[in-house]
C-alpha positions as CSV (number, residue, x, y, z in Angstrom):
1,X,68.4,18.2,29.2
2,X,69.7,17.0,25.8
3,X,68.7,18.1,22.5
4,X,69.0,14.6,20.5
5,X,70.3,11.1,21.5
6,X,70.9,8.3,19.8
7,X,70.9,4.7,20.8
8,X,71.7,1.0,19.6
9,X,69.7,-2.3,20.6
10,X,71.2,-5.9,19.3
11,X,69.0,-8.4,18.2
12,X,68.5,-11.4,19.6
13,X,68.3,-15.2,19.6
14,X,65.5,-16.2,21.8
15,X,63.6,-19.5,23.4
16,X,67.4,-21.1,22.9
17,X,65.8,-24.1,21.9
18,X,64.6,-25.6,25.6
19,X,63.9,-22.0,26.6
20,X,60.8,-21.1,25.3
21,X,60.0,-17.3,26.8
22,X,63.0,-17.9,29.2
23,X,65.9,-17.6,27.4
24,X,67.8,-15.6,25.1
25,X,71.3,-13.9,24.1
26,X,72.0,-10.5,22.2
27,X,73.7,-10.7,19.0
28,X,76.6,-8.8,17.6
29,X,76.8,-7.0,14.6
30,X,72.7,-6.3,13.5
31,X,70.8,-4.0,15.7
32,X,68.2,-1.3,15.4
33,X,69.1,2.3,15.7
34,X,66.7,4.9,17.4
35,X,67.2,8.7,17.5
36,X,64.8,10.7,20.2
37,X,64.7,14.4,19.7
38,X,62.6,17.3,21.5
39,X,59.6,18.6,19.5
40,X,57.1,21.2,20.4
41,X,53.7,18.7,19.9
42,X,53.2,16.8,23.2
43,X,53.3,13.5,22.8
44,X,55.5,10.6,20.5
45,X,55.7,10.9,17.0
46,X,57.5,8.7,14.7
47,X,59.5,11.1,12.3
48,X,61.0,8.5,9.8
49,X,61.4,4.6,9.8
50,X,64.7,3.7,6.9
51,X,66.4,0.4,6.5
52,X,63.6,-2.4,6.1
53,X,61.9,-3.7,3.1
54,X,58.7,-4.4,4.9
55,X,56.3,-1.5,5.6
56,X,55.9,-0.7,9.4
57,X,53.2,1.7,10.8
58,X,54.8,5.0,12.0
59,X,52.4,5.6,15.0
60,X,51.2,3.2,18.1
61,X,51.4,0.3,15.9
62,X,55.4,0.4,16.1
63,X,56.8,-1.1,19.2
64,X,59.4,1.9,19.2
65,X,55.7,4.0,19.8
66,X,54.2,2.8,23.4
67,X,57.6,2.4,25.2
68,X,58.0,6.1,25.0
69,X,54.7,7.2,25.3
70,X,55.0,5.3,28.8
71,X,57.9,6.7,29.5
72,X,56.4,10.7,29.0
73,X,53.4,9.3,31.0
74,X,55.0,8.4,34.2
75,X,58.3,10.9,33.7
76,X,57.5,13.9,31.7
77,X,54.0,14.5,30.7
78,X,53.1,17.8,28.7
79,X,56.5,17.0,26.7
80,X,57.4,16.0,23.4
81,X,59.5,13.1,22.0
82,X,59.8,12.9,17.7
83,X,62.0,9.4,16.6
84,X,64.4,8.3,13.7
85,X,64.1,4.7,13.4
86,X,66.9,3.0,11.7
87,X,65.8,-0.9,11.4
88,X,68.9,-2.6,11.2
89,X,67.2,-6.2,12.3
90,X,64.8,-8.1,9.6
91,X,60.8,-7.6,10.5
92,X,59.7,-10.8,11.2
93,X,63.2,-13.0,11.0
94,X,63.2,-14.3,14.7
95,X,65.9,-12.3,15.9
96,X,64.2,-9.2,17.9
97,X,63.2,-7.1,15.5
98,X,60.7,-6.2,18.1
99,X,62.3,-5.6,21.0
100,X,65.6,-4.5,19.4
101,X,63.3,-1.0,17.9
102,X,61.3,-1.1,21.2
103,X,64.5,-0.7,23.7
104,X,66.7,1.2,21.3
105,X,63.7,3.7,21.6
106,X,63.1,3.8,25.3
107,X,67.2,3.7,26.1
108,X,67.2,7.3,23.4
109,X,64.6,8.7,25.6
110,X,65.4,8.2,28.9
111,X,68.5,10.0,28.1
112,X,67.0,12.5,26.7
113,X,65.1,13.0,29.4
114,X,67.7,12.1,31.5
115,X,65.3,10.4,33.7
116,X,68.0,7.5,34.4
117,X,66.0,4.8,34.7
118,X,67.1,1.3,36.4
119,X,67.0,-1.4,33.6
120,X,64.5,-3.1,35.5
121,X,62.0,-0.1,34.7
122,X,63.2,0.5,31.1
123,X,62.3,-3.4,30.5
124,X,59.1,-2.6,31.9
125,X,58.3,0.2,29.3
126,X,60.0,-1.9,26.3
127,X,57.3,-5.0,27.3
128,X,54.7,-2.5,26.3
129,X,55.6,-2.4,22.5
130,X,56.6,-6.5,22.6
131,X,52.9,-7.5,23.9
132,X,51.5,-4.9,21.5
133,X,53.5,-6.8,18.4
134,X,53.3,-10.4,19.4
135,X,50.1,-10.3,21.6
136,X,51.3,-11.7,24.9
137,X,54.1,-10.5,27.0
138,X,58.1,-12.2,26.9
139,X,61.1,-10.9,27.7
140,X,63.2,-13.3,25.9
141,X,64.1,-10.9,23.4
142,X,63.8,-7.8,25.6
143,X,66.0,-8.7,28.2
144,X,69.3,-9.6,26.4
145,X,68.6,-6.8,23.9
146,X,68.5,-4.4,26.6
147,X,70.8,-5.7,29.2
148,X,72.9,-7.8,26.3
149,X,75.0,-11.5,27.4
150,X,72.9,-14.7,28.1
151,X,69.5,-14.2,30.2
152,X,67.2,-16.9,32.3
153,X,63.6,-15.5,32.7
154,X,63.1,-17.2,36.2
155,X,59.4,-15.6,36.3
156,X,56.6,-13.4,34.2
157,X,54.8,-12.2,37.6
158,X,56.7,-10.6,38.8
159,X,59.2,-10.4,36.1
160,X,62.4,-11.6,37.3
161,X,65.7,-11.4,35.0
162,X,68.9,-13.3,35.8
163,X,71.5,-12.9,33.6
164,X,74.2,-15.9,33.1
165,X,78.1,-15.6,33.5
166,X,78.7,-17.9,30.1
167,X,81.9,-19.6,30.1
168,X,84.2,-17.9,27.8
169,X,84.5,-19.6,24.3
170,X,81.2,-20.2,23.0
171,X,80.3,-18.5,19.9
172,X,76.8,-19.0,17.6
173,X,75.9,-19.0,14.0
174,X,72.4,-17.4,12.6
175,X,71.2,-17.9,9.2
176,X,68.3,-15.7,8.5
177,X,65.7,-17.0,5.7
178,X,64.5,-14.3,3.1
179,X,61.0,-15.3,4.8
180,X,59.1,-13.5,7.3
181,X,56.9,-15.1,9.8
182,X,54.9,-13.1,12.6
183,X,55.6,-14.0,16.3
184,X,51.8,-13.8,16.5
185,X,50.8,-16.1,13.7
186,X,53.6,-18.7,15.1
187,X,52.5,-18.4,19.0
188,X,48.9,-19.5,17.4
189,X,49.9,-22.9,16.5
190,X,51.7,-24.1,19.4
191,X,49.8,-26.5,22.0
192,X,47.7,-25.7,24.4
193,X,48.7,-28.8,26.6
194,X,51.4,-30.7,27.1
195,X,52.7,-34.2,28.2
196,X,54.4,-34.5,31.4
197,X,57.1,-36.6,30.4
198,X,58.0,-34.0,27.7
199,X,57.9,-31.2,30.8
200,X,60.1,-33.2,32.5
201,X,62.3,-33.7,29.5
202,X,62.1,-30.3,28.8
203,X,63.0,-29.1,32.0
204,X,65.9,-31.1,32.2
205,X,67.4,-29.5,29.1
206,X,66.9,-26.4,30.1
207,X,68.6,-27.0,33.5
208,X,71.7,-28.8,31.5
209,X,72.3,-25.8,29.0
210,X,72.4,-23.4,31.9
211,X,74.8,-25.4,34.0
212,X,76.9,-26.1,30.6
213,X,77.1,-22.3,30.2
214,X,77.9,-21.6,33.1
215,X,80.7,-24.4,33.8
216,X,82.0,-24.6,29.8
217,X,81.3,-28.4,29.3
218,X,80.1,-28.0,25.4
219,X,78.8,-31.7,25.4
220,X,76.7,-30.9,28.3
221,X,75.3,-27.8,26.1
222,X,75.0,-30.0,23.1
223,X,73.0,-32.6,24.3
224,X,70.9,-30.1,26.2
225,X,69.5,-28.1,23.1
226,X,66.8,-30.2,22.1
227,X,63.3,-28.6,22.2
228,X,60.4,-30.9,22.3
229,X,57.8,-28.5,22.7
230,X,58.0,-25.4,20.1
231,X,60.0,-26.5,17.6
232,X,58.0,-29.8,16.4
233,X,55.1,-27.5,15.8
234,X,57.4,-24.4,14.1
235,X,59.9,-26.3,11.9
236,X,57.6,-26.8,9.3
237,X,57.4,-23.0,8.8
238,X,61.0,-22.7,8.0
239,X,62.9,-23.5,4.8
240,X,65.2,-26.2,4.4
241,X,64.8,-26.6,8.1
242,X,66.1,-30.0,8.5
243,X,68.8,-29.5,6.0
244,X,70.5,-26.9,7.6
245,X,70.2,-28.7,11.3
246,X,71.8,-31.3,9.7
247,X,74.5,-29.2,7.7
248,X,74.8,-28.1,11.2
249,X,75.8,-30.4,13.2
250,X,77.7,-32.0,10.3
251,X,80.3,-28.5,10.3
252,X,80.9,-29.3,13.6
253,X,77.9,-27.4,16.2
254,X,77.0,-28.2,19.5
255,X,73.4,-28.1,18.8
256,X,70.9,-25.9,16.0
257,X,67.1,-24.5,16.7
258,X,64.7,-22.4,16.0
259,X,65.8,-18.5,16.7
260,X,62.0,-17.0,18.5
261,X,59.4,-18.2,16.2
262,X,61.6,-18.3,13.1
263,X,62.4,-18.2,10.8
264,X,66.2,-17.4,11.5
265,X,68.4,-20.9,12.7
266,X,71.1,-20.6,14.9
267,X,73.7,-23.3,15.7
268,X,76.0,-22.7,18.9
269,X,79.2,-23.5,18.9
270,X,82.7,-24.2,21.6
271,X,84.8,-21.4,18.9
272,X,84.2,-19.2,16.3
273,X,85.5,-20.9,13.4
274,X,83.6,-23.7,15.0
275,X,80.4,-21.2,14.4
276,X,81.5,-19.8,10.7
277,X,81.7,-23.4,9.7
278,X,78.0,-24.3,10.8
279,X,76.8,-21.0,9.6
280,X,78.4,-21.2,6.4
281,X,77.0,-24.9,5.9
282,X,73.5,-23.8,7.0
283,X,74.0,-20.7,4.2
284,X,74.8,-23.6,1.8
285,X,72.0,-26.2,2.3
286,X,69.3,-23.1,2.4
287,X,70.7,-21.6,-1.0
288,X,70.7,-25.1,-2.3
289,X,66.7,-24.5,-1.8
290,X,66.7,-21.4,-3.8
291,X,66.5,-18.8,-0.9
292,X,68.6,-16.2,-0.1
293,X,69.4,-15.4,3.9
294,X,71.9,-13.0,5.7
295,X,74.6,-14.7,8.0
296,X,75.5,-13.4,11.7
297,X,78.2,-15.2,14.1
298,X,78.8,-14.0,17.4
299,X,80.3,-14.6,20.5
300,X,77.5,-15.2,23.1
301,X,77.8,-12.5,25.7
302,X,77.7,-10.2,22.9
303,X,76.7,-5.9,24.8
304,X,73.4,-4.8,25.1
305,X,71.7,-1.3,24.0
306,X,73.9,1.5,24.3
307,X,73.5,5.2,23.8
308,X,75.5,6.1,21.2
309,X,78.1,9.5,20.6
């Protein structure tokens, strides 16, 4: 049994627009870092928590916390697990901040343990910190963070992951807004009902961005990211919202939305200077509004959580 391992979880864009709690993609390039190490004390215990501005509760109220206390529960109880959290995704940006310190967490301590888990089980254990954080349960984030590329959530009960062979040459831009905004508070404003010509509508996007993905027609992808559910009752929440769409799609993007419940954009694109371009133009219209941001671009299909040497 190891003494200490370290492991990496992307964030994530999730909802993908027409996707709400059934899509998502991992990022590259911003991820949370975990380190699980043996202690004496039976139990979890969260050692330190370094890289975020905002203050995050170093016992059950973490997501890193109940993941691995499952874990010990159904694969080692009597033991104990100490972590390092390194946040390397913004608290509250709508990229996976969440899940990325939940599975990072779970992925250290099964090898620790070296209990080798299927990632079908490991997403279990991660969903416990995610409902804990956000108060309902969605894998949107979990799934691509974990597993990485493009995911479909085909079901919630049970859950059932499919992951989706992208065609190669789509990239994405993320502009994350010096704002923070709780997936909790955001999931309390959407509506409780909802027309059925704006299902339909909204199942037929949903349908056309998978089969664009997956057959590399961009202007089938394009005119497939529109979300007329989530988003109406989110963008107000976000600043400069409208300005960067617009800078957007101006730059050259297939489409722009809402990443989670915001308030990070993304704008996908067919190439990656495609993607600069929108991001950069998005950076431009928000700074214009007097907030800063961080910028990510990444190919979509970008890996999932690794343990790391």
């Amino acid at each position: 049994m190891n003494s200490e391992v370290t492991a990496f979880a992307p964030a994530s864009v999730s909802n993908v627009s027409c996707g709400f709690d059934i899509m998502g993609f991992a990022l590259r390039g911003a991820g949370d870092t975990v380190t699980a190490r043996r202690c004496d004390a039976p139990g979890v215990r969260i050692r330190s928590i370094s890289g975020s501005s905002s203050a995050l509760p170093p016992d059950r109220g973490n997501t890193a916390f109940l993941p691995v206390a499952a874990l010990l529960g159904r694969c080692a109880p009597g033991l104990g697990i100490e972590l390092d959290i390194r946040k390397g995704v913004p608290v509250g940006g709508g990229i996976g901040s969440s899940a990325a310190s939940a599975v990072a967490a779970v992925v250290a301590a099964d090898a620790l343990l070296g209990t080798r888990l299927a990632q079908a089980d490991l997403l279990a254990l991660a969903v416990e910190g995610e409902k804990h954080a956000s108060g309902a349960v969605h894998v949107d984030n979990l799934a691509p963070s974990l597993m990485g590329g493009f995911v479909l959530v085909r079901g919630y009960d049970p859950i059932d992951v499919v992951r989706i062979a992208v065609a190669p040459g789509f990239w994405c831009g993320v502009i994350s807004p010096d704002v923070e905004i709780r997936t909790a508070d955001a999931r309390k404003i959407l509506p409780q009902s909802v027309r059925l010509r704006d299902v339909v509508r909204q199942t037929g996007n949903a349908a056309g961005l998978v089969a664009g993905l997956l057959t590399g027609d961009a202007a089938l992808v394009g005119r497939s990211l529109v979300d007329v559910i989530a988003e109406p009752a989110r963008r107000h929440l976000i600043p400069a919202y409208e300005a960067m769409r617009l800078a957007a799609l101006r730059a050259g993007a297939l489409g722009c939305g809402i990443s989670g419940s915001g308030p990070s954009v993304y704008a996908l694109a067919s190439s990656e200077d495609a993607a600069c371009g929108a991001a950069q133009a998005m950076e431009r219209a928000l700074r214009a509004e007097g907030h800063d941001c961080t910028l990510i671009v990444s190919p979509l299909g970008a890996p999932g959580a690794a343990v790391r040497a």
